[in-house]
ROFILUM-543036 format. One record per residue (C-alpha): y, z, x. Coordinates in Angstrom, 1 decimal. Layout:
+--------+--------+--------+
!     yy !     zz !     xx !
+--------+--------+--------+
!      Y !      Z !      X !
...
+--------+--------+--------+
This chain:
+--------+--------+--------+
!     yy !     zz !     xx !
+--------+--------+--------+
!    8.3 !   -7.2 !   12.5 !
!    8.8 !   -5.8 !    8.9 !
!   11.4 !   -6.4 !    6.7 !
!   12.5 !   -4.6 !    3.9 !
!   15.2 !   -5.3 !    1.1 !
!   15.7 !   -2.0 !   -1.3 !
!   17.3 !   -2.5 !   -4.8 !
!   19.0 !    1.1 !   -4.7 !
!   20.3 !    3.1 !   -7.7 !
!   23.4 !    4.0 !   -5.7 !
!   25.4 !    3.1 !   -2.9 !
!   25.1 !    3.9 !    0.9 !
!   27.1 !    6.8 !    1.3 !
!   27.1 !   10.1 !    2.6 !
!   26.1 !   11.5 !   -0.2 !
!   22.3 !   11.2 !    0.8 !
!   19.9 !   11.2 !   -1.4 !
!   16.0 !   10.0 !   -1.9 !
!   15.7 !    6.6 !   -1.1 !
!   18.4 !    6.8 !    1.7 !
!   16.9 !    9.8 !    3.6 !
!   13.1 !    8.5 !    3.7 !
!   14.5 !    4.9 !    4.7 !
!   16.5 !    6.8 !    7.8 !
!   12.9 !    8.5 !    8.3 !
!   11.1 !    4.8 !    8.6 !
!   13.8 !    3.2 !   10.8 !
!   13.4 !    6.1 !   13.1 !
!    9.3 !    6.0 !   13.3 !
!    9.3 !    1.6 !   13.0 !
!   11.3 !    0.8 !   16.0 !
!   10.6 !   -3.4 !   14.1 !
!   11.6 !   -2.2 !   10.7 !
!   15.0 !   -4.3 !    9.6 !
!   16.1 !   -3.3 !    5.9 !
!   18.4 !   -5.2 !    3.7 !
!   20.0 !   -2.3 !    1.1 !
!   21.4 !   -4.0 !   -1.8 !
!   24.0 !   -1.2 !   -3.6 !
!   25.1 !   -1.6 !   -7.1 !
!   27.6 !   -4.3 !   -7.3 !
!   31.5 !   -4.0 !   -8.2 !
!   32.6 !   -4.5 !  -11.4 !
!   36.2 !   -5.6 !  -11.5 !
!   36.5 !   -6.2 !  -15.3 !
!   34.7 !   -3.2 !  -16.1 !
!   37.1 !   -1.1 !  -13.6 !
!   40.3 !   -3.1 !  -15.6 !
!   39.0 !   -2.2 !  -18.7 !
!   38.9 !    1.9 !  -18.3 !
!   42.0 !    1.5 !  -16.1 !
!   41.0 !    1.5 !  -12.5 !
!   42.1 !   -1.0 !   -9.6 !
!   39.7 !   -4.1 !   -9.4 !
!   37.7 !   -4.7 !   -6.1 !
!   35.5 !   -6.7 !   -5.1 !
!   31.6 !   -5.9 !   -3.8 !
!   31.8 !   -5.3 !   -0.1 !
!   29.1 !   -8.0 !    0.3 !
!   26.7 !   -7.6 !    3.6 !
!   27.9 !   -4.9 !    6.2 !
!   26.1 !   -4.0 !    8.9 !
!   25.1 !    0.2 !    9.7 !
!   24.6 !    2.0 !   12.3 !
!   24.1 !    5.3 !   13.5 !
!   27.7 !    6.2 !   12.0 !
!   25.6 !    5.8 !    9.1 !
!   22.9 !    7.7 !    9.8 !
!   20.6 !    4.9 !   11.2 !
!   19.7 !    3.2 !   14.5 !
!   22.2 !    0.6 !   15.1 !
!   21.5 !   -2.8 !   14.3 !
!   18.4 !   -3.0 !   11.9 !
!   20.1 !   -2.0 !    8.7 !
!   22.5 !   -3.7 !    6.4 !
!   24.0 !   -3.1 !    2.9 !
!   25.0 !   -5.7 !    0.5 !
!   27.0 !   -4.7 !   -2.5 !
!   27.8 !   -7.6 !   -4.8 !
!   30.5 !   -8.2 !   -7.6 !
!   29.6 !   -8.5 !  -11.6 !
!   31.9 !  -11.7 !  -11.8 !
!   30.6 !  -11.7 !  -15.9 !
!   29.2 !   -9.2 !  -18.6 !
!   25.9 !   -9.5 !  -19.5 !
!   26.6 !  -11.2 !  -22.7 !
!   28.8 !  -13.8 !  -21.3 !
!   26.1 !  -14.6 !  -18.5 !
!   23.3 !  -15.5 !  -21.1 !
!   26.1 !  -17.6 !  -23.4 !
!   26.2 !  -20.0 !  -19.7 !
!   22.5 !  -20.5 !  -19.4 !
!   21.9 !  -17.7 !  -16.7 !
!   22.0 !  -14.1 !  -16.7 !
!   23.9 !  -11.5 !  -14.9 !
!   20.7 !  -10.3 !  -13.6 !
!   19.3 !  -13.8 !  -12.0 !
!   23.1 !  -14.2 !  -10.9 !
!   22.3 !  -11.1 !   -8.6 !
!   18.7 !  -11.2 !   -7.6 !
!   20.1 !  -14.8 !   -6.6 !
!   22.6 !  -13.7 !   -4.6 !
!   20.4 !  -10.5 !   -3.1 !
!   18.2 !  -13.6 !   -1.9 !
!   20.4 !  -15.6 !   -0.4 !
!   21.6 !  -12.7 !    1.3 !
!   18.4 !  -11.8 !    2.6 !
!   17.9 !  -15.4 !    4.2 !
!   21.5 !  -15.3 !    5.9 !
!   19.9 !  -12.1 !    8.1 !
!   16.6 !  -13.6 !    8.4 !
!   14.8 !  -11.3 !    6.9 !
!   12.0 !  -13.6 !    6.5 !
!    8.7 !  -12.6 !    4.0 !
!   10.3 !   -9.1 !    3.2 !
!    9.0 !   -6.4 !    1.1 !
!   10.8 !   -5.3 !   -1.8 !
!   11.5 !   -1.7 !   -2.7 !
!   12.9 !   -1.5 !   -6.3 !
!   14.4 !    2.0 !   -7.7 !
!   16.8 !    0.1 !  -10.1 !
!   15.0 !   -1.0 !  -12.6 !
!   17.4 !   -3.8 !  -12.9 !
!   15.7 !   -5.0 !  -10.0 !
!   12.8 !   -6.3 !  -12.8 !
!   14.6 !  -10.0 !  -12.4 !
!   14.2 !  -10.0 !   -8.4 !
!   11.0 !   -9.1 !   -8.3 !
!   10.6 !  -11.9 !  -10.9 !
!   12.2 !  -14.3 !   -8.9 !
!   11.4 !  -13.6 !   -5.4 !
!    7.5 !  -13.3 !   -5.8 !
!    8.1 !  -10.6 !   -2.7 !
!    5.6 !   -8.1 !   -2.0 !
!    7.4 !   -5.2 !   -4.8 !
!    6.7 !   -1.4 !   -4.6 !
!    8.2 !    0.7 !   -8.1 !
!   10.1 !    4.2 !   -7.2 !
!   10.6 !    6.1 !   -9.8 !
!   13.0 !    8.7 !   -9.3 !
!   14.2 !    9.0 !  -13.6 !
!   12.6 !    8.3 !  -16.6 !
!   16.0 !    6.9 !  -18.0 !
!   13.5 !    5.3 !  -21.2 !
!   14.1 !    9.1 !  -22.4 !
!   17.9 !    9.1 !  -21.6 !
!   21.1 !    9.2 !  -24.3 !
!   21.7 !    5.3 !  -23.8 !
!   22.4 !    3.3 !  -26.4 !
!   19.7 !    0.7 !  -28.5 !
!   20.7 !   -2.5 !  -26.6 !
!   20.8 !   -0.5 !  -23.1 !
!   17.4 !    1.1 !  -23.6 !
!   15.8 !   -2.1 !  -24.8 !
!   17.0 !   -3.5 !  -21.7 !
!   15.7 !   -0.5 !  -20.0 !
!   12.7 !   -1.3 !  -21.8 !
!   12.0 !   -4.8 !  -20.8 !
!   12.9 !   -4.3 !  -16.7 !
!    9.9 !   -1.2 !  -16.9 !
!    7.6 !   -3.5 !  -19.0 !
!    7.8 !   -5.9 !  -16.1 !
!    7.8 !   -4.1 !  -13.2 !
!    5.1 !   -1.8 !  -14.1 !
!    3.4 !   -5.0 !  -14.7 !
!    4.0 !   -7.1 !  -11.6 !
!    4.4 !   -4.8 !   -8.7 !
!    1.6 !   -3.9 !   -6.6 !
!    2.4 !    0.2 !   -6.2 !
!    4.4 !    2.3 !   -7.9 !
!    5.4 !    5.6 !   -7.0 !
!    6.8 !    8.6 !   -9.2 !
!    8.5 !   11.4 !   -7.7 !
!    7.3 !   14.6 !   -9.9 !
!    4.6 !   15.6 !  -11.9 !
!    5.6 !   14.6 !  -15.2 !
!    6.4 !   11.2 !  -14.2 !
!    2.7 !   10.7 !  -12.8 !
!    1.9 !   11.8 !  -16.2 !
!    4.2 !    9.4 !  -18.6 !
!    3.7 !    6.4 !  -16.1 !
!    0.0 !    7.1 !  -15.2 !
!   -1.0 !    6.0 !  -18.6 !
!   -0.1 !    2.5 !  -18.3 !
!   -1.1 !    2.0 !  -14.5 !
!   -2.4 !    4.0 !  -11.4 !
!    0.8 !    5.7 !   -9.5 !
!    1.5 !    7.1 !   -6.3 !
!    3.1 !   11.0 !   -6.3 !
!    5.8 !   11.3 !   -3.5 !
!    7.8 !   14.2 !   -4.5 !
!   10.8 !   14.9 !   -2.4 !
!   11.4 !   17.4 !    0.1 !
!   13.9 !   18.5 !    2.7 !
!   14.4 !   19.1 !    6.7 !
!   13.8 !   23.0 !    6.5 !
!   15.3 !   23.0 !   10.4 !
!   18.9 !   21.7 !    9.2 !
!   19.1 !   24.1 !    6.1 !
!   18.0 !   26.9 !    8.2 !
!   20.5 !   26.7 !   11.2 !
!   23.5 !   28.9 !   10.8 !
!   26.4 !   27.4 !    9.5 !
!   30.3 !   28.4 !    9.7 !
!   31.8 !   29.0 !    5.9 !
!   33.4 !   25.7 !    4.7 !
!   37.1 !   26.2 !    4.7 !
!   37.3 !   25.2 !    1.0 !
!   35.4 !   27.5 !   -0.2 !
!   36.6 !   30.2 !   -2.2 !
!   36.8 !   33.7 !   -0.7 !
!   35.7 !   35.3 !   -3.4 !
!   31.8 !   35.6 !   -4.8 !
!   30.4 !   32.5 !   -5.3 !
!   27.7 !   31.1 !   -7.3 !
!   27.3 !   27.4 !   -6.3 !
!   25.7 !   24.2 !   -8.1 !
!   25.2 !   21.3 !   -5.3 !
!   24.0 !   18.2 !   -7.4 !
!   25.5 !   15.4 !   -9.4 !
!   27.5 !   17.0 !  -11.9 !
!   26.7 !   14.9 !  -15.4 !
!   26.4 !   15.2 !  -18.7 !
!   22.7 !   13.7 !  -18.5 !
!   21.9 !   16.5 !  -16.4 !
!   24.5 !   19.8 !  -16.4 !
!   25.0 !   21.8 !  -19.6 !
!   28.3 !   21.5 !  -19.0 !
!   29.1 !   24.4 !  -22.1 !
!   26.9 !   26.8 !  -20.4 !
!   29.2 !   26.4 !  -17.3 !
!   31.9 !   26.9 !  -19.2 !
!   30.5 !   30.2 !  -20.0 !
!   29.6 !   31.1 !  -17.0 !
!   32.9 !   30.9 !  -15.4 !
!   34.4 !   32.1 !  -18.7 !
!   33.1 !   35.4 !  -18.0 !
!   33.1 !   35.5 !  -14.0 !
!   36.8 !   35.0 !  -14.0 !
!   37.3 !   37.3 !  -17.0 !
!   35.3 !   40.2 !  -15.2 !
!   36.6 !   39.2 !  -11.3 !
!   33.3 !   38.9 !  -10.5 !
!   33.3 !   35.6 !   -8.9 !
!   34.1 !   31.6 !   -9.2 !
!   31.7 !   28.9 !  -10.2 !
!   31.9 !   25.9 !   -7.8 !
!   30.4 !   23.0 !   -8.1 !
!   29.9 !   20.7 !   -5.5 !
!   28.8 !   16.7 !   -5.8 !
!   29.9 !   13.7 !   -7.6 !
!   31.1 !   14.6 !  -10.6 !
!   30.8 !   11.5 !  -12.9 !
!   32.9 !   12.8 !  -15.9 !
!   34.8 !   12.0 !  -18.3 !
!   38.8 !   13.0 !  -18.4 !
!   38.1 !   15.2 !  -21.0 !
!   35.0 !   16.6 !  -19.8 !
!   36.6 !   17.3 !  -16.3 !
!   39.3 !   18.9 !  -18.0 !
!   37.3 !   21.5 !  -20.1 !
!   35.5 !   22.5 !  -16.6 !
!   38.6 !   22.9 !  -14.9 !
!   40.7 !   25.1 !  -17.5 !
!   37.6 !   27.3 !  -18.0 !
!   38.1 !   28.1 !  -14.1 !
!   35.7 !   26.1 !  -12.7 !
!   36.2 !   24.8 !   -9.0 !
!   35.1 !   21.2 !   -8.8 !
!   35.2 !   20.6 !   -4.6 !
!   33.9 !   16.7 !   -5.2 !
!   31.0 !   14.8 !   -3.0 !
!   30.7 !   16.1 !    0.0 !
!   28.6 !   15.0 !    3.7 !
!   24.8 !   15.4 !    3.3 !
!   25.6 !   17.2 !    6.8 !
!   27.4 !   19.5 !    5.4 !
!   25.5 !   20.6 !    2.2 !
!   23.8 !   23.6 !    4.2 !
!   26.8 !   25.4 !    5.2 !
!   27.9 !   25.6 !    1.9 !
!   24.5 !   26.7 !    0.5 !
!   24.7 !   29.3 !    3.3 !
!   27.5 !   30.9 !    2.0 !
!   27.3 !   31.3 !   -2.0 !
!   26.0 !   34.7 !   -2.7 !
!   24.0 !   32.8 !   -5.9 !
!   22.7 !   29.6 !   -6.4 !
!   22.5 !   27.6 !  -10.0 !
!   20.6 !   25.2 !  -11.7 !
!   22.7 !   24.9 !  -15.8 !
!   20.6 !   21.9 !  -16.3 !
!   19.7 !   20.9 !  -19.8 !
!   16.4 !   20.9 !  -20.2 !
!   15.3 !   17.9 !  -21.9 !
!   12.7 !   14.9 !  -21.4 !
!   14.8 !   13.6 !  -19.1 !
!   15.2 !   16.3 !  -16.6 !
!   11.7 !   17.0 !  -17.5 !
!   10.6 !   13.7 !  -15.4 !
!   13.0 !   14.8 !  -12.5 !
!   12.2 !   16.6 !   -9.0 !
!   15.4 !   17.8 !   -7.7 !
!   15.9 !   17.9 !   -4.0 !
!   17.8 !   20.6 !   -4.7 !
!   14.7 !   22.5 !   -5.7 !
!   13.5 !   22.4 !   -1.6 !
!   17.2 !   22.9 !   -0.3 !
!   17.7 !   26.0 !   -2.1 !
!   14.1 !   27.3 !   -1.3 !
!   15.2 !   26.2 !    2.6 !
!   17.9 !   28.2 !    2.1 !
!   16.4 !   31.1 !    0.4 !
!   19.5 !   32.6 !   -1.1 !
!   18.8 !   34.0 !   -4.9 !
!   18.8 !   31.4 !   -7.4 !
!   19.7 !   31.4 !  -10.9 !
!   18.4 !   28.4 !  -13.1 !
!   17.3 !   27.4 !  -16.7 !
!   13.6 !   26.7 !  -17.2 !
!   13.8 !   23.2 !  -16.3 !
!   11.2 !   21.2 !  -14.3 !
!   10.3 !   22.5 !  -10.7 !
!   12.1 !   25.5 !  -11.1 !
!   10.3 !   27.4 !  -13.5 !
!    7.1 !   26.8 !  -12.2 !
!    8.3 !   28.8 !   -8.7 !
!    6.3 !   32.0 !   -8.0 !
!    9.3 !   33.7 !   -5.5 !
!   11.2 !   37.0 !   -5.9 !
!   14.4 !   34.8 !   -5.4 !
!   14.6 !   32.5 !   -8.2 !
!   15.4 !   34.0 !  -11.7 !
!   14.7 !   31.7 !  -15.1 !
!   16.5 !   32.2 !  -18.1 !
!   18.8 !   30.5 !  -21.0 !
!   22.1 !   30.8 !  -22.6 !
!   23.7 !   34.0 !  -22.3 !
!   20.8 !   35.5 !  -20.0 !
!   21.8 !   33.0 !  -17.3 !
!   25.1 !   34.7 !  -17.6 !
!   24.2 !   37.9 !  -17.1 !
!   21.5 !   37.1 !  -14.6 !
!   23.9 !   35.2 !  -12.3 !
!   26.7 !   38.5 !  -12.5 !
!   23.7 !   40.7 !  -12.2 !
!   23.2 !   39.6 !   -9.0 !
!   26.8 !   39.5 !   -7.9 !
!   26.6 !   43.3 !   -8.5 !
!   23.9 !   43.6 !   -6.5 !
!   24.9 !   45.4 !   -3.1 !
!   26.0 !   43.2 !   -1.3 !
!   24.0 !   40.1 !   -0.1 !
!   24.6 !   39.0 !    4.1 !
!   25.6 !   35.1 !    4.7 !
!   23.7 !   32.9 !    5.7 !
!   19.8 !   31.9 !    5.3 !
!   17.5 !   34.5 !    3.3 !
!   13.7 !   35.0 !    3.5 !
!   11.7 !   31.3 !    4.1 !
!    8.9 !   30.5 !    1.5 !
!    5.7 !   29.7 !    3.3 !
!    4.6 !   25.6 !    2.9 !
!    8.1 !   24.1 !    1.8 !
!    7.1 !   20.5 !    2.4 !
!    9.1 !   18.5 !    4.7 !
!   10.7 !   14.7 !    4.5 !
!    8.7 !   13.5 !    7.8 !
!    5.4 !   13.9 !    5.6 !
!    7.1 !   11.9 !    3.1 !
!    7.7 !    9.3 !    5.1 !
!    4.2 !    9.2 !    6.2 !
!    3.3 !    8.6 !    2.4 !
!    5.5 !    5.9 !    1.6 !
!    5.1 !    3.9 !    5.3 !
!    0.8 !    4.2 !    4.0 !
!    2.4 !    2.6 !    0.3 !
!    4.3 !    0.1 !    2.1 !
!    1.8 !   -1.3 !    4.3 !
!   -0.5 !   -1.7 !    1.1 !
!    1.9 !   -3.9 !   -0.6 !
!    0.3 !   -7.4 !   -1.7 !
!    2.1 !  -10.7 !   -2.6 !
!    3.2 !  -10.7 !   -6.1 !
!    0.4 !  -11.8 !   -8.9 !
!    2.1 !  -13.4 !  -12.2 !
+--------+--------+--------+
C-alpha cells in the first residue's frame, strides 16, 4: 500500500487545479493509494487583523467522491497559525516545526505509515526536514522572482535552498522553470494539461452569464498575475462602444480598492466557480483572454488555461506571455497594450462566431499521461539523505 501526504499551496476545493487533478488521476489508477492533503492552515489573528471572522483550521476531514475522489482513501488536514512567525521563534520553536509537527501527528492518527511526501509549498522545507520521508519538489511558481517583500523572499529563499537540496526529485511544470531550477539540480518536466473529452462536450450557457458579447478570463484574478489596468481598458472601451462585457471568472484575491477599480470600469467579476463547470462557460464567450503581465514570474508559469482554451478552440486574445506566444494556431492572437484592445473588439466585429467548441488542435496533451509521469517520479522516490 502507498501512502502519500501532499503539502498543497491551496485548499481542497472545487476550484481544481494542478496538484488536485493529477492526485484524483492516481487514486483512480492505484486502487492502494491513501493520501493525506495537508491545506494551508487558518489564520485567526491574521483574519482579526484585516477585519474578517476568526476560524479555526478544519483539522482532518475525510473525502470522497463528493469531492472528486474514491471514497475512503483521501483526507485533508487544514491546521490553524495559533502564532506569527516572529512570536514562534521568541518561544524556542517555529511556526513552521509547529506545523510540519502537527502534519505528522496527523499522518500517524490515519496510519499512514512510511509515506511519501509531495511538497508544492515551499513552506513544506521544515517537514521534509523533520520527517526524513521520501520528499518529491513540484514546482508550479518561481515565487523567488515575485513582488514579496526582503524578509518574505529570504524566507522563500531558505525553504528552496533546502528542498532543492534534500529531496530526491523535483519536478517543474514549464520550460523556463526546467531552465532556472536545472542549473542547481537535475529536474523532471511535467507540464500540465487538460481532459480534452470534458472541454469538448457541449455545454448549456451558464445562467449568469451576460447576454451580450463576451470576452472571458477563467484564472485566478491577481495582481501577480492580471494587468489589472489593461482590463480596465479593455472594458473601458467595450462598454463605451457596446461591443461587449469583460468577465472574469476565478478567485479573485484583491484588494477593496483593486476590486473596486475593476468593477466601476464595468467589469463583471462572477467569482470561483466548479472545475465542472469551467467548460460551459468557455463555450460560450465569443473571445477568450490572457491580460497577464508578463514578467519573470509569469515567465516560469504553464497555465492550464493554455490547454482549456486550446480544448475549447474559441479565438483567443492574450499578451506575449509564456505558453501563449509560442502557439502556431490561427485562433490565438498576441499583442500588448492598446493592440489587445483592438484585437479583442476586432474579433467581436467579426461575423458572427456559433457557440460552443471551435476547431481542435491536433496533439493537445492530456492529464492521464501526466499522471503516468508523476506515478514513474513517485515510485523513484528514496529515503531522505541529510
Amino acid at each position: 500500500m502507498t501512502n502519500l501526504v501532499v503539502f498543497s499551496l491551496e485548499r481542497w476545493d472545487n476550484v481544481w487545479r494542478r496538484n488536485q487533478i493529477l492526485l484524483a488521476g492516481l487514486l483512480h489508477a492505484d486502487p492502494e493509494l491513501r493520501v493525506l492533503f495537508v491545506e494551508p492552515p487558518e489564520d485567526p489573528l491574521h483574519s482579526l487583523h484585516t477585519k474578517h471572522l476568526p476560524r479555526l483550521g478544519r483539522g482532518v476531514v475525510r473525502r470522497g467522491r463528493r469531492d472528486g475522489v474514491p471514497d475512503g482513501r483521501l483526507w485533508t488536514y487544514q491546521p490553524t497559525k495559533w502564532l506569527p512567525r516572529r512570536a514562534g521563534r521568541a518561544l524556542g520553536a517555529t511556526v513552521d516545526e509547529r506545523m510540519a509537527q502537527s502534519v505528522m501527528r496527523a499522518a500517524r492518527r490515519l496510519r499512514l505509515v512510511d509515506p511519501l511526501l509531495w511538497v508544492n509549498d515551499p513552506a513544506g522545507a521544515t517537514l521534509v526536514r523533520l520527517s526524513a520521508w521520501p520528499s518529491l519538489y513540484d514546482i508550479t511558481d518561481d515565487w523567488l522572482v515575485a513582488k514579496r517583500s526582503p524578509e518574505q523572499h529570504a524566507k522563500l529563499l531558505s525553504d528552496e535552498n533546502l528542498l532543492l537540496a534534500a529531496c530526491s526529485a523535483v519536478v517543474v511544470c514549464s520550460p523556463a522553470l526546467a531552465e532556472s531550477k536545472g542549473t542547481r539540480r537535475q529536474v523532471v518536466l511535467i507540464p500540465n494539461a487538460v481532459d480534452v473529452e470534458a472541454f469538448r462536450e457541449p455545454r448549456r450557457r451558464p445562467v449568469d452569464l451576460p447576454r451580450e458579447p463576451i470576452a472571458l478570463y477563467v484564472g485566478t484574478v491577481h495582481a501577480d498575475r492580471i494587468d489589472l489596468p489593461l482590463c480596465v481598458h479593455l472594458a473601458e472601451e467595450l462598454n463605451r462602444s457596446g461591443h461587449g462585457t469583460l468577465v472574469l471568472v476565478g478567485p479573485a484575491l484583491l484588494t477593496s480598492g483593486q476590486r473596486a477599480c475593476l468593477l466601476a470600469a464595468g467589469i463583471v467579476l462572477l467569482g470561483a466557480r466548479p472545475h465542472l463547470d469551467i467548460p460551459a462557460y468557455l463555450q460560450h464567450a465569443e473571445v477568450l483572454v490572457v491580460p497577464h503581465v508578463v514578467d519573470p514570474f509569469t515567465d516560469s508559469l504553464d497555465p492550464i488555461k493554455l490547454y482549456e482554451y486550446q480544448a475549447i478552440g474559441r479565438p483567443v486574445v492574450s499578451t506575449p506571455v509564456a505558453g501563449f506566444r509560442d502557439l502556431k494556431n490561427p485562433v490565438t492572437h498576441i499583442a500588448e497594450g492598446s493592440g489587445f484592445t483592438e484585437a479583442v473588439i476586432g474579433i467581436l466585429l467579426s461575423p458572427h462566431l456559433p457557440t460552443g467548441p471551435g476547431p481542435l488542435m491536433p496533439g493537445i496533451p492530456t492529464w492521464a499521461e501526466r499522471v503516468v509521469a508523476m506515478q514513474k517520479v513517485l515510485g523513484g522516490l528514496r529515503p531522505l539523505q541529510m
